[in-house]
C-alpha positions in Angstrom: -24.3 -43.0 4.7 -22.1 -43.2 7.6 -22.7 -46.2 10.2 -23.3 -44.0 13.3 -25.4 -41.7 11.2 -28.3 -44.8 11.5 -29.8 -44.9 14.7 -31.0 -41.5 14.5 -32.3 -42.1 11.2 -34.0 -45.1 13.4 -35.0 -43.4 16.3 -36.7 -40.9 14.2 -38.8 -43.3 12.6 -39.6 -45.2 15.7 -41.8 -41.8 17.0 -44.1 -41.7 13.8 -47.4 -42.3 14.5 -48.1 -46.2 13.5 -45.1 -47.1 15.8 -46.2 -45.3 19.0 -49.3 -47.0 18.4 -47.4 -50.6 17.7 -45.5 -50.0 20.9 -48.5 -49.4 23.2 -50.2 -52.5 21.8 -47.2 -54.1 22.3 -47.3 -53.1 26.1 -50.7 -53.9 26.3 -49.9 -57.7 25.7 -47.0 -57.4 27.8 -49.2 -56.4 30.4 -52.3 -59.1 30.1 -49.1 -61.6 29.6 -47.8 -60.3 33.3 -51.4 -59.9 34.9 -51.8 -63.8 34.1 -48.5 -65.0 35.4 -49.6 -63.0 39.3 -53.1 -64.7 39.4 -51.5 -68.5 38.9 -50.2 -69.8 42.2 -47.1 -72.0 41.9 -44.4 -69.9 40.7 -42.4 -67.5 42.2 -43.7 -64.0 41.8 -41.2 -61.4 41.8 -42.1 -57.8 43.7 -44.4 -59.3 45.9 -44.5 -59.3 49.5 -45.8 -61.9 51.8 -45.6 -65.5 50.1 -44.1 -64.7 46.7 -45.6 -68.3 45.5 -49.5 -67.0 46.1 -51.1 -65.5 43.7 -51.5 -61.8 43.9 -54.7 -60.3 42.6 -53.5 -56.6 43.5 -50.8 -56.7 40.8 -53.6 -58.5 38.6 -55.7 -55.5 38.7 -52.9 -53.3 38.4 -51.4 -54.8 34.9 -55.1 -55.0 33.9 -55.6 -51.3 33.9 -52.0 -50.6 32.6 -53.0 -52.9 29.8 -56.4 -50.9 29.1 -55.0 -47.5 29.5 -52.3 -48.6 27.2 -55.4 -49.6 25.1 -56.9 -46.2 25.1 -53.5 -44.5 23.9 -53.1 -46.6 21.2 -55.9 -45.7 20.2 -56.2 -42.3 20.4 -52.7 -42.0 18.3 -54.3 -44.0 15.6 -57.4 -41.5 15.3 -54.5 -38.3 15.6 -53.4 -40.0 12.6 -56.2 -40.4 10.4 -57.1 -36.2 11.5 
């Protein structure tokens, strides 16, 4: 097989089912991960406006319901799949 023949073969098994679902789980950590890092005060929070070094509950809320709608996706691939 040819070298630049690959990444298609890749990219077509990223969209099967069990990896969609991998990558929103994966998003929803990224999210909680984010949502904790705005609520401590300290370090310097980047997008933020006002005192970038407060913590920032909006954008806590906000990665909390990216995280659960992320959630909900995953799992409604995984019962596509099992259909």
């Amino acid at each position: 097989m040819l070298a630049f023949a690959r990444p298609t073969i890749l990219c077509a098994w990223f969209w099967e089912v069990k990896s969609v679902r991998t990558a929103a789980i994966v998003l929803a950590i990224i999210f909680v991960i984010l949502a904790i890092y705005y609520v401590i005060p300290g370090p310097s929070h980047p997008l933020t406006s006002g005192n970038p070094t407060a913590a920032h509950y909006k954008h806590v809320v906000l990665f909390v319901i990216l995280a659960v709608l992320s959630l909900i996706g995953a799992r409604f691939t995984a019962s596509s799949a099992n259909r």
